[in-house]
N, C-alpha and C positions, 0 to 999 in steps of 0.2 A: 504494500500500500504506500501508495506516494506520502510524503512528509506534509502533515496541516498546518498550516499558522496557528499559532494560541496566543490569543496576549491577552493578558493579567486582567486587564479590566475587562472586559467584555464577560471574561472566562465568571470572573466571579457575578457580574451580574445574571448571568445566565443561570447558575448556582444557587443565588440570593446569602452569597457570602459576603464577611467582611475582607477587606483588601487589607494586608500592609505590606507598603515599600511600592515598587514602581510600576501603576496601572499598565506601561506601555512594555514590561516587560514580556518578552514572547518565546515560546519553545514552540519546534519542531516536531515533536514525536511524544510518545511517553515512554518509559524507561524508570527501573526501580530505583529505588533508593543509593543501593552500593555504584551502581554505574549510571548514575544524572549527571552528566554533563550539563553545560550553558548553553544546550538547546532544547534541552528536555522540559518536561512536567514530570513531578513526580508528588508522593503522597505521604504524610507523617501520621501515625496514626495515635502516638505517645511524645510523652516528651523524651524522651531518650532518642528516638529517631529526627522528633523537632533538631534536637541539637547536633544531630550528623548532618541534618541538611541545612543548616545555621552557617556548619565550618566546612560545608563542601562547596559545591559547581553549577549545583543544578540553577535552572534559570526561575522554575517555578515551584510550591509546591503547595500541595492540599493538604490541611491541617485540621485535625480535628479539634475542637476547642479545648476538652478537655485535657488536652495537651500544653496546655496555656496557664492550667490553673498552678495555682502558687506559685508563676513568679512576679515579679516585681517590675511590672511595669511591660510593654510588648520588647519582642526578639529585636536586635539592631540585626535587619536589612540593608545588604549592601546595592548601591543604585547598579540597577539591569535588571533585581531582580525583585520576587515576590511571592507572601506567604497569602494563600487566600482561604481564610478562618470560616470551617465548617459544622454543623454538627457530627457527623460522620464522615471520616474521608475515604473510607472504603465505600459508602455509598455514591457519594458525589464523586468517584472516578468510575464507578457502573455508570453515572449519568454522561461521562465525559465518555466515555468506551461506545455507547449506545450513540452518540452523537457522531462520534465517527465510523462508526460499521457503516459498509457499503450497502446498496440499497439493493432490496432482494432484485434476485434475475428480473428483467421482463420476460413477460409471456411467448415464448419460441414455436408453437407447435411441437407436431412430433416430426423428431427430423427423421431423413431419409431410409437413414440406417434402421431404425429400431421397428421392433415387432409388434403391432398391435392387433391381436384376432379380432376377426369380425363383429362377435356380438360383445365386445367388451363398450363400455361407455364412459368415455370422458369429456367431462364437465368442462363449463368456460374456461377458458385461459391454462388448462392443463397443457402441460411441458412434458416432451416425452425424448434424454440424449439420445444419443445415438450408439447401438448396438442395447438398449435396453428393450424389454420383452414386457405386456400387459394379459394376460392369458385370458381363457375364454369367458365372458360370465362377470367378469369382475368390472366396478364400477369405480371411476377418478372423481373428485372429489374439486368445484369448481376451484384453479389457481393453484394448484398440486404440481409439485415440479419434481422432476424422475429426472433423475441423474444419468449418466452413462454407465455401460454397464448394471443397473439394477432390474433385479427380477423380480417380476408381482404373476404371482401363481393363478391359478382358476378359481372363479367366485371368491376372489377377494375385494372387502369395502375400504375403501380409503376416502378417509371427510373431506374437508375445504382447508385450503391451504398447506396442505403438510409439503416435508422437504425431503424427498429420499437421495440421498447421496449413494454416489457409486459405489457399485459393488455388492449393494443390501441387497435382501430377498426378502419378499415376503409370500411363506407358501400357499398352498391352496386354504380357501375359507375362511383365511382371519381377518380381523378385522379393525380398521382403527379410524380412530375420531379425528376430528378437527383437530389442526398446527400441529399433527404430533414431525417429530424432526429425528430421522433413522440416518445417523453418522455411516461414516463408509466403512462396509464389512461384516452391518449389523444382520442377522439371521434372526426372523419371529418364525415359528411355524415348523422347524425342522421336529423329528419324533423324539420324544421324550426316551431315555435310559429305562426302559423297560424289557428284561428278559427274564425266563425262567430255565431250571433243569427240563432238559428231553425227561420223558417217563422214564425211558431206557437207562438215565445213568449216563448215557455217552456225548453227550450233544447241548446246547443252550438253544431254547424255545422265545424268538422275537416274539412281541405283544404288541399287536398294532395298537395305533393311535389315530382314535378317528375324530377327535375332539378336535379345538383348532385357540389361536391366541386373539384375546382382546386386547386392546390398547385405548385406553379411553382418551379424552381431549389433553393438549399441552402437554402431552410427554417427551420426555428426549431419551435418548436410546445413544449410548454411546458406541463407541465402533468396535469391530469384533467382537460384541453382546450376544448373546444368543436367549433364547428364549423358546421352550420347548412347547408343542404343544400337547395337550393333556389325551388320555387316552378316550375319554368321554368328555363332555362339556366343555369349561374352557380354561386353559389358563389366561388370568387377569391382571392388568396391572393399572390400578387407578388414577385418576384425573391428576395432570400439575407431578407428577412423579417422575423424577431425574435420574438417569441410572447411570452410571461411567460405565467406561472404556471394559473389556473383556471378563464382563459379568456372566454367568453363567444361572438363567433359571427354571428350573427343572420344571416335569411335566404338573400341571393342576397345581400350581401356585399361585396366591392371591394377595395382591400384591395393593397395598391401599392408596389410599390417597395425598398428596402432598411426603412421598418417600423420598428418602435420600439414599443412594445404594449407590460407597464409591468402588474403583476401580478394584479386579478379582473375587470380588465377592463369589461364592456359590451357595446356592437356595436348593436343598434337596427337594425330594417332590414332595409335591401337596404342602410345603409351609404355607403358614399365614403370616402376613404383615397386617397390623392397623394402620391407623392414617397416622401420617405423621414421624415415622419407625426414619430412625439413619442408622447405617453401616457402614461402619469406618473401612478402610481400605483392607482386606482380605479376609474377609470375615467369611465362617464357613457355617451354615444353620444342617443339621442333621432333617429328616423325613420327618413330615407329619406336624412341626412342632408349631405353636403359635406366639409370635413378640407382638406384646400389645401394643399400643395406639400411643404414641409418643414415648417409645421406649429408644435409649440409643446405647449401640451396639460397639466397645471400641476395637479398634483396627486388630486385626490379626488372632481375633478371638473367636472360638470353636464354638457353638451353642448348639448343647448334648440333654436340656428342659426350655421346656413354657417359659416366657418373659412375661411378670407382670407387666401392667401396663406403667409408662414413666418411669420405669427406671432404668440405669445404669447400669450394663454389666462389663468386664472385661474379663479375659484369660482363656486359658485353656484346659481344664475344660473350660467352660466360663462361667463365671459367679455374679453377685453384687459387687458392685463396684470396691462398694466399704471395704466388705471381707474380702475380695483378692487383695487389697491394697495393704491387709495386715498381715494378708499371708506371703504377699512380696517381702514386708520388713521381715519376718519373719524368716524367710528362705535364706536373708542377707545375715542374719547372726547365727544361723547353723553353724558354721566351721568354728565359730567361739563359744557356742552351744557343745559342739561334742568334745571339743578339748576340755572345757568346765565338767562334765558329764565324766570324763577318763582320768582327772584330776580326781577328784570325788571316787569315782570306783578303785582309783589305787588307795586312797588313804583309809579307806573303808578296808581293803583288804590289810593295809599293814598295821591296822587297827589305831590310826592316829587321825587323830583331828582334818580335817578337809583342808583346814586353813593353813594348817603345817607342813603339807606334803606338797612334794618339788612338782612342777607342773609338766 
């Protein structure tokens, strides 16, 4: 993306920020904190970062107020540049990110290259790259934009507006709502990890899956994601739910609303999520189980029970927050735990006082 002009004052009006230092100061691009140069904008969100970007380079930066509180009087600003005082500066740089994102495709047709069977139906302004495939049955969703290379199976529904990027598939009979946005790579609909033993002993017996995946409105589906479909009815994933990069979610999972699932997560089949449920990055949920409605999940932790709802768990297996966090301190004084332990067992044996014997 080409470099924007930003300058100081306009920036913060636009914001409805307070300025200090010099309205006409301007950056080029944005860039973090350790590497802001005197073209950049960048963002403080404490004062300990205020004060890196006090004694650095950058030309601009967003400031959270809080960040302001107790000192004495505002930061000396050197002339070129400028702090522009926020309530939140992690918000007010999504508002600065969103002002600069390019503006969706226009409306292309379907070009040359790509496959669209005959009784398939696409709606206004549907976008169809080239070498991309719309199979038989299935309906596009008016201002839907199909990327190249992606595949949409037989009698599959896709709502108004959504964004499939290259590469994705969505198989036969699933189905998704309005804006949802399928990164490149992402597979909804492939068959669920279902097999059993041959009667015989000798062989593993595949289980079809004749169910298919929903996708309700304002979803994002990150890339390499997969998402099985269930062997009867469907698997679900609800409204406003954001899922990273190569998630994995097993067949007949339900999956609620307003979720957060980051990157490698896997959801065995038939979990449930409530509304509201985050998963930190690798979290792994066993078959069957359910994490309630605003429960969160931290990174790299195995969940082997039921999560009530709202709370906290981490670890492996994984617990309440609390008690893993005791049994971490707890795992860290072992080694002086069993030397005390062996200390104690010799003096016991030479039948002298614990406190007397050599360690």
């Amino acid at each position: 993306m080409s470099a924007v002009l930003l300058r100081a004052g306009e920036l913060a009006q636009r914001l409805n920020g307070e300025l200090i230092g010099d309205p006409q100061a301007t950056g080029r691009g944005l860039e973090v904190l350790e590497r802001a140069g005197p073209e950049h904008v960048s963002f403080a969100r404490d004062a300990a970062n205020l004060e890196r970007w006090v004694m650095g380079k950058g030309a601009i930066a967003l400031v959270s107020r809080p960040a302001l509180s107790g000192r004495a009087g505002q930061p000396a600003v050197a002339a070129g540049r400028a702090l522009i005082v926020v309530p939140d500066a992690d918000d007010a740089l999504v508002s600065v990110l969103e002002s600069l994102a390019p503006p969706p495709p226009a409306p292309s047709g379907v070009h040359v290259r790509a496959v669209v069977e005959n009784s398939a139906r696409l709606g206004a302004g549907v976008s169809v790259g080239p070498c991309a495939c719309v199979g038989a049955g299935s309906e596009i969703g008016d201002g839907t934009y199909i990327h190249a290379n992606a595949v949409i199976g037989a009698n599959v529904r896709i709502g108004r507006g959504c964004i499939i990027y290259p590469g994705a598939v969505i198989c036969d009979h699933c189905v998704l709502g309005d804006r949802v946005i399928l990164q490149p790579g992402a597979v909804i609909g492939a068959d669920g990890f279902g097999y059993r033993p041959e009667p015989s002993g000798q062989g593993i017996r595949k289980i079809p899956h004749l169910g298919n995946v929903e996708i309700h409105s304002l979803v994002e589906i990150g890339a390499n994601t997969t998402i099985d479909r269930a062997k009867f009815g469907s698997t679900v994933v609800g409204a406003v739910t954001k899922i990273d990069n190569q998630v994995q979610v097993g067949h007949g999972c339900r999956i609620g609303r307003a979720c957060l699932i980051c990157g490698t997560c896997a959801l065995a089949g038939s979990v449930t999520l409530g509304d509201g449920v985050t998963l930190g990055g690798g979290v792994g949920i066993a078959d069957n189980l359910t994490i309630g409605s605003g429960a969160i999940i931290g990174a790299r932790s195995g969940v082997m029970h039921n999560v009530p709802p709202g709370e906290k768990w981490l670890g492996y297996p994984a617990r309440k927050a609390s008690e893993q966090m005791r049994f971490w301190a707890l795992h860290e004084r072992l080694p002086n735990i069993v030397v005390e332990l062996r200390r104690h067992l010799r003096a016991a044996e030479a039948g002298a006082p614990a406190e007397d014997a050599e360690g």
